[in-house]
C-alpha angles and dihedrals in degrees: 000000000000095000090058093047098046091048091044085063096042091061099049092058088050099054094041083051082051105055083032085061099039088044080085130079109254085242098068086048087053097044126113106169129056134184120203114203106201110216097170099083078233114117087189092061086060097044095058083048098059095033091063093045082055091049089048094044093199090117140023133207108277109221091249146000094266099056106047117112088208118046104199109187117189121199133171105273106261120271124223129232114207117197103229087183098152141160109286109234101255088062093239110107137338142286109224111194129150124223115206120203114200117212108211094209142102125247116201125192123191123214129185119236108274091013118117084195127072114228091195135040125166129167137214122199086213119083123195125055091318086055091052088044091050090049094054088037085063097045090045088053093062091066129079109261116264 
């Protein structure tokens, strides 16, 4: 009773390793070379990016832009505007107002060479070089382990 169920389970996590593979496009499996364009206005963000591609060594810095097989573009994560718009206190109008709430993080989206659309996009809530590690971290997860 305990094979079955231990093979039962083996199989679930294959076959979960396998759709998670096949989730991405056969090109990002393919690909050797990779480009990151940095959009933060952080260099440290970048740097924790590249220094956990290197770690992985899956991919390796292609000599330009154009020639890079994986396109990785890193952004601020978004920020958020709340209309505070509420009754004034005399009862006789309104008081408009906005509230912006700023994220900290990083958002990353992944494009393959010669697509105008990602076929990837993570986030971290970190920013820095921990935020640029956590984005590749979660990229290098989508693949099979080597």
């Amino acid at each position: 009773m305990r094979t079955a169920k231990f093979a039962a389970m083996a199989i679930l996590i294959l076959t979960t390793a396998v759709s998670w593979a096949q989730s991405l496009p056969r090109e990002a499996f393919k690909a050797k070379t990779f480009w990151i364009v940095n959009k933060t206005g952080k260099p440290a963000v970048e740097n924790g990016a590249d220094s956990e591609l290197s770690k992985w060594g899956r991919l390796t810095m292609a000599d330009d832009a154009d020639s890079a097989d994986i396109r990785i573009v890193i952004t601020k994560a978004g920020s958020t505007t709340t209309d505070t718009t509420k009754p004034n206190s005399t009862g006789t109008g309104f008081d408009s107002g906005t509230s912006t709430s700023l994220t900290l993080g990083v958002d990353m989206h992944v494009y393959i060479k010669g697509q105008e659309m990602y076929f990837y996009q993570t986030n971290s809530a970190s920013g820095g070089e921990k935020g640029g590690r956590n984005l590749i971290d979660n990229f290098r997860k989508q693949f099979p382990k080597e």
